[in-house]
Backbone bond lengths (Angstrom), bond angles and torsions (degrees), N, CA, C in turn:
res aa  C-N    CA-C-N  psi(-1)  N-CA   C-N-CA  omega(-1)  CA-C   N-CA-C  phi
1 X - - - 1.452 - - 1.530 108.55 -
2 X 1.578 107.68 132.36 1.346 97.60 -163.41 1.958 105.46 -81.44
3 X 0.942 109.73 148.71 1.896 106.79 169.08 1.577 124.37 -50.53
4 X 1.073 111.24 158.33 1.067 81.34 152.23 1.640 133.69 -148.00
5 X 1.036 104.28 -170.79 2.137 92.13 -157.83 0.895 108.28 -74.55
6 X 1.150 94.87 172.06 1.936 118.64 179.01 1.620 117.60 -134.17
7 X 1.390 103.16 115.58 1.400 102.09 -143.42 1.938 93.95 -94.90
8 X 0.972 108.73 149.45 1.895 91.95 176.60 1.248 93.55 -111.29
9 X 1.363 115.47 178.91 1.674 132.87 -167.16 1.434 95.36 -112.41
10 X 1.573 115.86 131.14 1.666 111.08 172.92 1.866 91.56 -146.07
11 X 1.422 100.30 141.72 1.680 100.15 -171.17 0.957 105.28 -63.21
12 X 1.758 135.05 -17.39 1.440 118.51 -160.33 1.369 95.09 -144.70
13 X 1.606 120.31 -135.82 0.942 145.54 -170.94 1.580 99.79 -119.72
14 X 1.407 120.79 -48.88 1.396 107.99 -167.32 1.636 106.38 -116.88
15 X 1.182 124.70 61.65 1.411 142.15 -157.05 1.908 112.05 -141.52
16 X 1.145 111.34 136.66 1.551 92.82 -148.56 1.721 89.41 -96.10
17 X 1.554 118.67 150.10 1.343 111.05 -177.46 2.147 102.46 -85.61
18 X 1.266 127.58 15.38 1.358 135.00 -168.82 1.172 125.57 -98.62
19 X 1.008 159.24 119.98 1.595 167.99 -162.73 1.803 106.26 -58.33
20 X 0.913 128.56 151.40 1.289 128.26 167.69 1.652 109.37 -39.30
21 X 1.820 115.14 -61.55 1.645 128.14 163.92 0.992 142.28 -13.75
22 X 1.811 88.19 -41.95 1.761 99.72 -165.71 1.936 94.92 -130.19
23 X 1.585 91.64 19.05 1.943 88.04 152.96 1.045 98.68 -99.78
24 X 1.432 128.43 -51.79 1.343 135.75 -167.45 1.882 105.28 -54.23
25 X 1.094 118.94 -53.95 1.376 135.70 153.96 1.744 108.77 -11.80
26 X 1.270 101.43 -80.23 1.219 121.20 -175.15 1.918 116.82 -54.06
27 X 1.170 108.45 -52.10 1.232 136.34 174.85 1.408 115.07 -54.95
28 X 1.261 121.31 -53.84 1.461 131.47 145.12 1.847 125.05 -29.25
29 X 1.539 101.09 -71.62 1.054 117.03 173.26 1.566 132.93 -54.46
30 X 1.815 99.17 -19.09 1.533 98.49 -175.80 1.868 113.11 -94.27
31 X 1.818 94.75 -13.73 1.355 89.43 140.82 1.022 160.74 -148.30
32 X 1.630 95.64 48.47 1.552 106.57 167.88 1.390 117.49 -79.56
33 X 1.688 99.40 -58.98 1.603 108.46 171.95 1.850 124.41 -13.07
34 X 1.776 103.31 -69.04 1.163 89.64 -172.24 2.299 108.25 -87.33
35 X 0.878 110.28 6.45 1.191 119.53 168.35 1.842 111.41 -72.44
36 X 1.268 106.49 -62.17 1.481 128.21 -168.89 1.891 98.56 -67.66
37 X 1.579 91.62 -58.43 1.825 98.11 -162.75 1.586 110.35 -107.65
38 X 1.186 123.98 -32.59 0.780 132.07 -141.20 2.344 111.66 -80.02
39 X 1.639 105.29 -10.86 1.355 105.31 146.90 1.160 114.50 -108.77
40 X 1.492 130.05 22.23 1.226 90.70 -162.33 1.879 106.86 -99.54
41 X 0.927 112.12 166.37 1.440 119.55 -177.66 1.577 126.56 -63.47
42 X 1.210 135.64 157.71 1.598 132.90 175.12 1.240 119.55 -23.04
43 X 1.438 104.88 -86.34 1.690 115.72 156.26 1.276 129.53 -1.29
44 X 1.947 114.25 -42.79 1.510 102.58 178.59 1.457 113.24 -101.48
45 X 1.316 116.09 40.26 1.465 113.19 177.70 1.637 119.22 -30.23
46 X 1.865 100.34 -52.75 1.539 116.52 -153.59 1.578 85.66 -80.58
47 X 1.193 162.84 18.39 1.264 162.34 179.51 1.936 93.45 -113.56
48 X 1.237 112.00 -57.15 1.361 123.52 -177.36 1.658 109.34 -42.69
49 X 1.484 96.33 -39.25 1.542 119.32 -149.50 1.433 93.82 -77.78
50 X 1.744 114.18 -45.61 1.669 118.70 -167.50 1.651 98.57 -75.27
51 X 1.594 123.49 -28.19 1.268 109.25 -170.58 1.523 111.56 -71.49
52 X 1.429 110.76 -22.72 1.596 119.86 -177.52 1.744 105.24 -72.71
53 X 1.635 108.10 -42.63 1.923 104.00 174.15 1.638 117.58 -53.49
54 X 1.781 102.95 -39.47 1.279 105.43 179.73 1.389 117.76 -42.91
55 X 1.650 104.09 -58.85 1.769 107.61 -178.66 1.069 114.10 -93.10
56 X 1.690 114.54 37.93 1.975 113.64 155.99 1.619 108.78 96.46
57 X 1.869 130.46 -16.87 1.337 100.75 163.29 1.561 123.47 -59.21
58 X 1.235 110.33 141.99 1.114 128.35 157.12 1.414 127.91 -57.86
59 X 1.248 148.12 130.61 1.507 133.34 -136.48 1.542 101.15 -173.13
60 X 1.471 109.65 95.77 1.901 116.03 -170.50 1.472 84.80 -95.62
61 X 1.431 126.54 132.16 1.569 121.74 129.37 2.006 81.92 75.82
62 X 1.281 112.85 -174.27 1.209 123.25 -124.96 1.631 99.84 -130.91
63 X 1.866 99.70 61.15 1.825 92.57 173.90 0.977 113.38 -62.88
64 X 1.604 120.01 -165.80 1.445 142.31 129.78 1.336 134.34 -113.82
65 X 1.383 110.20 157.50 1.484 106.63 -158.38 1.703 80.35 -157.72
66 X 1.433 88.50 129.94 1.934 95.02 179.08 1.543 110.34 -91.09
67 X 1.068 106.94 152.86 1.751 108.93 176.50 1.277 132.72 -52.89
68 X 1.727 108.66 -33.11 0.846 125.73 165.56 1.612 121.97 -70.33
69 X 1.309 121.29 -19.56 1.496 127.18 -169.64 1.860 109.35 -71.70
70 X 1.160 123.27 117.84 1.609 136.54 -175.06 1.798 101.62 -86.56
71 X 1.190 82.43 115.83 1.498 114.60 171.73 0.973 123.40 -118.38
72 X 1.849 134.25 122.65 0.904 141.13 -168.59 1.548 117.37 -111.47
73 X 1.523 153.65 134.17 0.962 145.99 -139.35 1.677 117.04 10.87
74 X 1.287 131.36 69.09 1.236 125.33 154.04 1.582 123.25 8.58
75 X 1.697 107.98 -78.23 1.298 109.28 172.11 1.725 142.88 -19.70
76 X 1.316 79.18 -59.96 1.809 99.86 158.35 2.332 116.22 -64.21
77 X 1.081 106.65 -9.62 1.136 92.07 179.97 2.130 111.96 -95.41
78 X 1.625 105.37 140.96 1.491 94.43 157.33 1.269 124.66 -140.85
79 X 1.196 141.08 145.19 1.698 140.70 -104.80 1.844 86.09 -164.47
80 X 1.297 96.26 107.03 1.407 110.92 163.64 1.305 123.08 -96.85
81 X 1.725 135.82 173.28 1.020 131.54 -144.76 2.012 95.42 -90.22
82 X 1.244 101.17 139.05 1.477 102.69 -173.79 1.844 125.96 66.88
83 X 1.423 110.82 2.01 0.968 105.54 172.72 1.671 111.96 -75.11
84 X 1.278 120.81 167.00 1.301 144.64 -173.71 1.551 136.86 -127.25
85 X 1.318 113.04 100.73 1.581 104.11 -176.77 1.832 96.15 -110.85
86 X 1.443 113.64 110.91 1.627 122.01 -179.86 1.277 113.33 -83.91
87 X 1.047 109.60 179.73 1.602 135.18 -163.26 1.907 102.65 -57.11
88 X 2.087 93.32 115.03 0.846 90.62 159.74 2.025 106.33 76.86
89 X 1.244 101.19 -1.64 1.959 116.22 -173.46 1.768 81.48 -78.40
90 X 1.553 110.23 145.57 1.268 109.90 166.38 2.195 113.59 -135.13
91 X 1.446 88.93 141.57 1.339 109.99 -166.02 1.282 117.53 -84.98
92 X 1.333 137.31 39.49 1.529 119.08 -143.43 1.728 107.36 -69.94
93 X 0.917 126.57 69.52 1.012 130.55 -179.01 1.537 139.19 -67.36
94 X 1.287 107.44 48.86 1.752 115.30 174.26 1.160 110.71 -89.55
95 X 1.354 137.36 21.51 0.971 133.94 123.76 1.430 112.21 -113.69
96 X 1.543 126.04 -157.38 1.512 141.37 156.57 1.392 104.75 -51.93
97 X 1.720 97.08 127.95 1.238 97.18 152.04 1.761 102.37 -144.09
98 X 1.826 113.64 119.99 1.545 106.15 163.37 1.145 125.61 -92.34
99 X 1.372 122.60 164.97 1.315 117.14 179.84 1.809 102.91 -157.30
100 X 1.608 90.31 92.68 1.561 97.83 179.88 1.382 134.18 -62.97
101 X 1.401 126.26 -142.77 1.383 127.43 -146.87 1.594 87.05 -97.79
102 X 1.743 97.71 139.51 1.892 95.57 -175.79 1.563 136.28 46.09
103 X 1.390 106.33 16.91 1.333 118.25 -170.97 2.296 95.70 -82.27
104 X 1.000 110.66 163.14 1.753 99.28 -174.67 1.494 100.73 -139.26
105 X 1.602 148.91 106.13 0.500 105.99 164.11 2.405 122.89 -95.92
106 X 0.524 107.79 145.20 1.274 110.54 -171.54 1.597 128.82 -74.81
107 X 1.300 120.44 149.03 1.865 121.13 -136.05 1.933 80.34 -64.07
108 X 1.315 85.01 158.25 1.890 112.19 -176.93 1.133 124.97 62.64
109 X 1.872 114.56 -12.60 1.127 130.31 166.02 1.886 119.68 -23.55
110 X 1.491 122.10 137.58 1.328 107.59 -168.63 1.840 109.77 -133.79
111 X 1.123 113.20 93.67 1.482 120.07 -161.32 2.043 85.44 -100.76
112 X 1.666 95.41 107.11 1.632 110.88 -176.13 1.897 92.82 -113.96
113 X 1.759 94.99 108.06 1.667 89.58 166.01 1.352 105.90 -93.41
114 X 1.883 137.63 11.95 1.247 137.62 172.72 0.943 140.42 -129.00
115 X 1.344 121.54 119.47 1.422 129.22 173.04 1.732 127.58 -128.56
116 X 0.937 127.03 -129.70 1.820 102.74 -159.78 1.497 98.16 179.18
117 X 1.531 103.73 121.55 1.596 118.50 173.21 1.103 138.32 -47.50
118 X 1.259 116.67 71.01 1.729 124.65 -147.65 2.042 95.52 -62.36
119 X 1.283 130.05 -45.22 1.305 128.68 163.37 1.465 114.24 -20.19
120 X 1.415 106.41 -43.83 1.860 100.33 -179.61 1.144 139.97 -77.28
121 X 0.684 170.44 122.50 1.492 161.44 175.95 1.595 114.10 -33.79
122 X 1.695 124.34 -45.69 0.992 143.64 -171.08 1.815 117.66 -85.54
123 X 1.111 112.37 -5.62 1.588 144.63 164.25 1.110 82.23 55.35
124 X 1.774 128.29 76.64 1.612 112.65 -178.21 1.590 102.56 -88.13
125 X 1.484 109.87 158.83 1.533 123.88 169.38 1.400 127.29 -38.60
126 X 1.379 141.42 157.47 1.219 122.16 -151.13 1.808 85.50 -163.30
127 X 1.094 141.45 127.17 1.205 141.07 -177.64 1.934 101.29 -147.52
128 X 1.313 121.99 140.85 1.418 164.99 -160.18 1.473 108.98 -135.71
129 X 1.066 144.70 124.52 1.595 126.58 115.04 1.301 133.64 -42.03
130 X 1.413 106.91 159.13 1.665 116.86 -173.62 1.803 93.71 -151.70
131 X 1.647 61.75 126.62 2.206 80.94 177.55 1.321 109.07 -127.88
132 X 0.932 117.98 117.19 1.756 147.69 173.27 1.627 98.36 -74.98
133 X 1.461 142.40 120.84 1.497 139.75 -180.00 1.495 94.65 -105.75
134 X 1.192 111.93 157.29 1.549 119.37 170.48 1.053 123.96 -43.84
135 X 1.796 123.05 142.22 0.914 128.47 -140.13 0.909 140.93 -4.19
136 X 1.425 128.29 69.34 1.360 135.34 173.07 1.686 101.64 -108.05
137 X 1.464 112.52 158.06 1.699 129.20 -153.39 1.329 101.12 -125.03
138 X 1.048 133.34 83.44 1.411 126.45 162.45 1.659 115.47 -76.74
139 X 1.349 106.59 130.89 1.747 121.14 -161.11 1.703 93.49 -70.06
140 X 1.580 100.04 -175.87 1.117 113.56 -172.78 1.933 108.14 -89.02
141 X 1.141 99.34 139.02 1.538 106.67 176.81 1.993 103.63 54.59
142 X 1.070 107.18 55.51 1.057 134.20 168.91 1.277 131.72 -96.61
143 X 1.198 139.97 121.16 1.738 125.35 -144.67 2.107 96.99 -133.01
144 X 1.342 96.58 115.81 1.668 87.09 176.28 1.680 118.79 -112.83
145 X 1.051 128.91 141.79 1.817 114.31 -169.82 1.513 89.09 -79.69
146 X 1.513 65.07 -166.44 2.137 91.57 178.39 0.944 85.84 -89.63
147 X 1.641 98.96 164.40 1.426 111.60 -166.60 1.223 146.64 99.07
148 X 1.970 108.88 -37.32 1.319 120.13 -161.51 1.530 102.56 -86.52
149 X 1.313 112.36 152.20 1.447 108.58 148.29 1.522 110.59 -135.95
150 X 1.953 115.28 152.80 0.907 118.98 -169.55 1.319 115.71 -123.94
151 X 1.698 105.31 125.11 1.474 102.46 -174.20 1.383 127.46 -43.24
152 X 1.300 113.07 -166.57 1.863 117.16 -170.08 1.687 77.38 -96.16
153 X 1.176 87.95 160.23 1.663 96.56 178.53 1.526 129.55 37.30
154 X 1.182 107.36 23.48 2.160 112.34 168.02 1.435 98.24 -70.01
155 X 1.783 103.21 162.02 1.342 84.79 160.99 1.831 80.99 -128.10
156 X 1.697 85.60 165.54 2.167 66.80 177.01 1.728 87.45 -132.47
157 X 1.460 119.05 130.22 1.560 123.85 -178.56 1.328 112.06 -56.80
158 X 1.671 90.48 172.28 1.780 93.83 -168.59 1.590 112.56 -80.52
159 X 1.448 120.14 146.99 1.623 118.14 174.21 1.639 91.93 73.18
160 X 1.495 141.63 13.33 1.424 118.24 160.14 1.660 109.49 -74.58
161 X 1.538 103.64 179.57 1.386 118.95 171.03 1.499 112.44 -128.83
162 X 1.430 99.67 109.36 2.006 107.37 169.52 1.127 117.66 -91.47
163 X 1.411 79.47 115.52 1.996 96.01 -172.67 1.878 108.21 -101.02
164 X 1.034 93.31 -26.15 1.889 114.30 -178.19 1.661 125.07 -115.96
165 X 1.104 126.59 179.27 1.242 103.97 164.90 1.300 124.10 -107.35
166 X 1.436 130.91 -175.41 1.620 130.15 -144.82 1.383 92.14 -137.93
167 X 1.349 125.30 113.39 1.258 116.75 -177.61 1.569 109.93 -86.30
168 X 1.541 107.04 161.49 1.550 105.59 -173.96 1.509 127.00 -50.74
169 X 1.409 122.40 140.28 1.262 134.63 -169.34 1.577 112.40 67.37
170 X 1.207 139.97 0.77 1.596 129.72 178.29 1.842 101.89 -85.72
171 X 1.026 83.47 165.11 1.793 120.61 178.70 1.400 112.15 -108.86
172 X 1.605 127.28 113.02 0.892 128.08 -178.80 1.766 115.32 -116.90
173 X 0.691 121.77 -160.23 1.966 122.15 -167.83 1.625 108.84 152.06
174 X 1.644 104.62 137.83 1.029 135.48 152.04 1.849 105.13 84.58
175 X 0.813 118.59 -173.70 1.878 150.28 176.56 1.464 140.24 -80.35
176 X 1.477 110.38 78.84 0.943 133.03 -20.02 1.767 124.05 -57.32
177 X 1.335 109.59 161.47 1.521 115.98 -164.61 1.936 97.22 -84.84
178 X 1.857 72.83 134.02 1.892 84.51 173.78 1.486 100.39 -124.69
179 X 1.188 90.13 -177.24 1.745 106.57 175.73 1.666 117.38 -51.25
180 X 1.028 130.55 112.28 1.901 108.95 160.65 1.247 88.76 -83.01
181 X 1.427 112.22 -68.66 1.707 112.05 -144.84 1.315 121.55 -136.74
182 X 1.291 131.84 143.08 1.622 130.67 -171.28 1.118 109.21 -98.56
183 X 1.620 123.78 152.93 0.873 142.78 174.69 1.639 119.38 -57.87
């Protein structure tokens, strides 16, 4: 069942829907990240891992998250034990995004919790959660909306688009992504 959004109030069109907190928040974060994490090598995951607690992810047991991987508000992210965000995988996370136990997502990978009320005039912000279930594989350069969640064990192919959600154990592929194969 897809989520559903949460629309914020902005007076206009070019007016930010964010608190003074969570610009400053943001602003901070875009450059520490690649300052702090952002060369550093495999090896320093658990350094990677404390810079993400600092700015509020939540962090069970002992993911990974590559240096290279772009994360957007931290806060909004939560990181289960062995999960994986790879090279260059991006989090846009203004809303929720989980990502449970052994779940992978894969380098260029694109987990989008935002999009925008085209009905309005004022194109206000539009935010979903996205839940990744255990071990499930999202392919490379793979793009999922707000909204989706993905069963334990899906796999979803590389370069598809998740528009819906993927129930546990299926195989999905292509634009928008359908079924290949069942579990």
């Amino acid at each position: 069942m897809k989520a559903k959004l949460t629309t914020y109030q902005q007076k206009d069109a070019y007016s930010s829907p964010w608190t003074v907190r969570r610009k400053l928040g943001i602003f901070l974060w875009e450059y520490v990240w690649p300052l702090a994490c952002g060369w550093t090598p495999k090896p320093f995951n658990g350094w990677r891992l404390i810079v993400l607690k600092l700015f509020g992810a939540t962090i069970h047991g002992r993911p990974f998250v590559h240096g290279r991987a772009r994360i957007q508000q931290p806060w909004n992210l939560t990181l289960h034990d062995r999960a994986c965000l790879g090279d260059r995988s991006n989090a846009y996370c203004l809303g929720k995004i989980v990502l449970h136990e052994r779940c992978t997502i894969a380098q260029e990978a694109y987990l989008c919790t935002g999009t925008h009320d085209f009905q309005h005039p004022h194109l206000p912000l539009q935010t979903a959660p996205i839940v990744v279930e255990a071990g499930a594989f999202v392919g490379a350069r793979a793009f999922i909306l707000p909204g989706v969640t993905l069963g334990a064990h899906c796999v979803v192919g590389a370069v598809s688009v998740v528009t819906k959600d993927v129930p546990p154990g299926v195989r999905v592929a292509g634009n928008p992504a359908r079924v290949i194969s069942k579990a």
